[in-house]
C-alpha positions in Angstrom: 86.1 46.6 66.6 84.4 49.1 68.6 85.2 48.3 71.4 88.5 48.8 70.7 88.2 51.7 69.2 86.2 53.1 72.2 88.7 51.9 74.6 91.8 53.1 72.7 89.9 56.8 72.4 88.9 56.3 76.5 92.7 55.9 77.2 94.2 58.8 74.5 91.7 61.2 76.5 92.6 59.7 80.1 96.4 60.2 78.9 95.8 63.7 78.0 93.7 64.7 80.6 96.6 63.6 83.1 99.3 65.2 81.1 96.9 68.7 81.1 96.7 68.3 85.0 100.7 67.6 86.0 101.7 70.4 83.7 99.3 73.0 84.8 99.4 74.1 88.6 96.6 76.6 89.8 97.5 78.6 92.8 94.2 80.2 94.9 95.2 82.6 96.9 92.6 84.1 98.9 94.2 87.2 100.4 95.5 88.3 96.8 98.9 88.1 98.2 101.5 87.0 95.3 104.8 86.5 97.2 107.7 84.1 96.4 108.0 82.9 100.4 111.1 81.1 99.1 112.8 84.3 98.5 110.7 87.0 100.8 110.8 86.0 104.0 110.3 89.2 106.0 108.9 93.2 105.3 109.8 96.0 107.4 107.5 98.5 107.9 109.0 101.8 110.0 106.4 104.0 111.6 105.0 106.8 109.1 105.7 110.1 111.3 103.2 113.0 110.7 104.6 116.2 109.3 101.1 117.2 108.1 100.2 120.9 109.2 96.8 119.8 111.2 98.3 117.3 113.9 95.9 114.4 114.7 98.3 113.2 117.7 97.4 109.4 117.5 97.1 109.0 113.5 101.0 108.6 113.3 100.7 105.5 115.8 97.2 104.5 114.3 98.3 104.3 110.6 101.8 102.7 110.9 100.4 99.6 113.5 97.3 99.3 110.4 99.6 98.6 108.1 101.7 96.0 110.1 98.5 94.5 111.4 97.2 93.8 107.5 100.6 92.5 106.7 100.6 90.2 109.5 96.9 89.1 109.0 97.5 88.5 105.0 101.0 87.1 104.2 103.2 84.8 106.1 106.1 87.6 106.5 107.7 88.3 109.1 107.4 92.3 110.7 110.5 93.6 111.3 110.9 96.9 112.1 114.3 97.6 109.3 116.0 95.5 107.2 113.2 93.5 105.4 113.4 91.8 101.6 110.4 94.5 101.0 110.9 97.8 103.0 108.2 100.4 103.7 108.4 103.6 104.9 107.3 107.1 104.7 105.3 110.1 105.8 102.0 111.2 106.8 102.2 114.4 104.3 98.8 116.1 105.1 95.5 115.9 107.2 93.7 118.7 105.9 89.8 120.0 106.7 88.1 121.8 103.4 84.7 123.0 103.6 82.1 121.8 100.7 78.9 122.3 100.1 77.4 125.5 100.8 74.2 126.1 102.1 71.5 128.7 101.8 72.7 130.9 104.7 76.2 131.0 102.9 77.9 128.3 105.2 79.4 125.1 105.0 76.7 122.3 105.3 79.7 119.4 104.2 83.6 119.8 105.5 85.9 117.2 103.8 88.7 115.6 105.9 91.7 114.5 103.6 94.1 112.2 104.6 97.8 112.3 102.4 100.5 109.4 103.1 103.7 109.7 101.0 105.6 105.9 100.9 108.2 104.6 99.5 108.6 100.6 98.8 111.9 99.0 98.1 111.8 95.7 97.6 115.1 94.4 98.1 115.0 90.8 96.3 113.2 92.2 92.8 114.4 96.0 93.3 112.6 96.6 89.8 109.0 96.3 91.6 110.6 99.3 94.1 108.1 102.9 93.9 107.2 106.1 95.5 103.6 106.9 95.8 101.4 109.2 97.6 98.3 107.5 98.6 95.1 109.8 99.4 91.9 109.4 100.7 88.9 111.4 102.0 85.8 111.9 104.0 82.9 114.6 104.0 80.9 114.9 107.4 78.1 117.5 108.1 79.9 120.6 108.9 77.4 121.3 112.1 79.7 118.3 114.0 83.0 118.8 115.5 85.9 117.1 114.2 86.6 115.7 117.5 83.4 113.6 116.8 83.8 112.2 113.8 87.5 112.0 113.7 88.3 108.9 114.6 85.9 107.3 112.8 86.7 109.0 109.5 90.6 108.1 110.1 89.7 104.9 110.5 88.2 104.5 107.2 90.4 106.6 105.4 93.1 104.7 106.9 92.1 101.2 105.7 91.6 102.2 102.3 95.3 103.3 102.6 96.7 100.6 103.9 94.6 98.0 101.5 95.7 100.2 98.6 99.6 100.3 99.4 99.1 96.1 100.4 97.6 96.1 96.7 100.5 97.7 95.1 103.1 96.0 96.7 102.5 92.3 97.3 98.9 92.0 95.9 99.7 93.5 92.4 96.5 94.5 91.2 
């Protein structure tokens, strides 16, 4: 008897455990990407001009080629340059220098750089997910350097946490 009864309990749990597994799928997705590739095939991302009063001449091209690059690397879309299912576009809207910190001689011993980009997402298969957004981002550097020295560094930083935060919002949805 009990080894019927052990085998008939062995079975019942073998027959659940198969029906639990072929009706649950688990998807891992390591770039945090969550795109229906069936129905998004392609994003277009047009180059983000600067009309910021403080011109950084290469941020424009630097900022627009980031954010195709982390598409490209993370999702298998393809880069078009108009007429995407998702569509991004938008403006650099400021690049601004504040001084912070003051010291005891009455001068600036921090200056903050402040990147602005304004975007606008249409997603053209699920236009309900579609937004505009202004994405900002900063950095302080001691105030005895140049800007010319510490610029593109700073952009560069400020620039990937940009372009991570706009991937976030509009495929990653975090």
């Amino acid at each position: 008897m009990k080894i019927a009864s052990a085998h008939g309990l062995s079975l019942g749990a073998l027959l659940f455990l198969t029906l639990l597994l072929t009706g649950c799928s688990i998807r891992y997705r390591f770039n945090g990407a969550s795109i229906d590739y069936s129905t998004t095939k392609s994003i277009s991302i047009a180059d983000f001009p600067n009309m910021a009063a403080l011109v950084n001449p290469s941020l424009s091209n630097e900022f627009s080629e980031a954010l195709r690059d982390l598409f490209a690397r993370q999702t298998r879309l393809q880069i078009l340059r108009r007429g995407g299912n998702l569509e991004l576009e938008g403006e650099i809207a400021d690049y601004v220098l504040t001084p912070m910190a003051v010291a005891a001689d009455s001068y600036s011993s921090e200056t903050k750089l402040t990147l602005t980009i304004r975007v606008r997402f249409t997603n053209n298969v699920n236009p309900e997910e579609s937004f505009e957004k202004t994405y900002t981002a900063f950095q302080t550097f001691d105030a005895n350097r140049l800007l010319t020295d510490v610029q593109e560094e700073l952009c560069a930083t400020m620039i990937t946490e940009i372009t991570e935060n706009i991937f976030n919002d509009t495929v990653a949805k975090w």
